[in-house]
N, C-alpha and C positions, 0 to 999 in steps of 0.2 A: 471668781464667781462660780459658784456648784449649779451643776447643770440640773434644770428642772425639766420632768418630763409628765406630760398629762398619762393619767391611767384611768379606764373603767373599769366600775366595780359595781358588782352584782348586789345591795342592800336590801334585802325583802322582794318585793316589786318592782322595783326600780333600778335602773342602771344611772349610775352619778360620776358622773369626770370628776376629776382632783388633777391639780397639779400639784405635783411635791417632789422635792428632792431625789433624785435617783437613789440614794444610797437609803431614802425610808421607804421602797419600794415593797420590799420581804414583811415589813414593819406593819405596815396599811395594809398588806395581803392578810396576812395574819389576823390583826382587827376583824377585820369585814370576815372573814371565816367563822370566827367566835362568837363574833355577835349574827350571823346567819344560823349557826348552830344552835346557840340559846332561843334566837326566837322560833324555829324549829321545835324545840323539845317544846315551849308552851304551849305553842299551836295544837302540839299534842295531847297536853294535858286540857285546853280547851279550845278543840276543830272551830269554834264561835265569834272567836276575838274578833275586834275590829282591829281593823294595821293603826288606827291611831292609839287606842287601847294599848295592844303588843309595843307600840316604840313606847308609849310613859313606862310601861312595864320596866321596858330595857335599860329607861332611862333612870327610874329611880334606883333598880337595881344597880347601875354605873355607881350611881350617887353612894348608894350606901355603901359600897363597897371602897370606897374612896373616903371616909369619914375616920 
């Protein structure tokens, strides 16, 4: 059995436990970086957003990206 280990992680506002596999540790770091980083640059292009606004952003943008 692969040893699971809880992590927190920084998401916008929010700190969020996950437990996941030790070895997708680097993998979920990574994620959460880029999608901190993308919501980041919008914020920039508008200071206004609401965080529920910014994540369907995020999210559609996953989506189409993924199509």
């Amino acid at each position: 059995m692969e040893e699971k280990k809880i992590v927190n992680l920084q998401i916008l506002d929010e700190v969020v436990s996950l437990m996941i596999a030790g070895k997708d540790e680097e993998t979920v770091r990574c994620a959460v970086k880029k999608l901190n980083d993308r919501a980041n640059a919008i914020k920039e292009q508008n200071p206004s957003i609401k965080t529920s606004s910014l994540l369907a952003c995020l999210a559609l943008e996953e989506c189409i990206g993924n199509m």
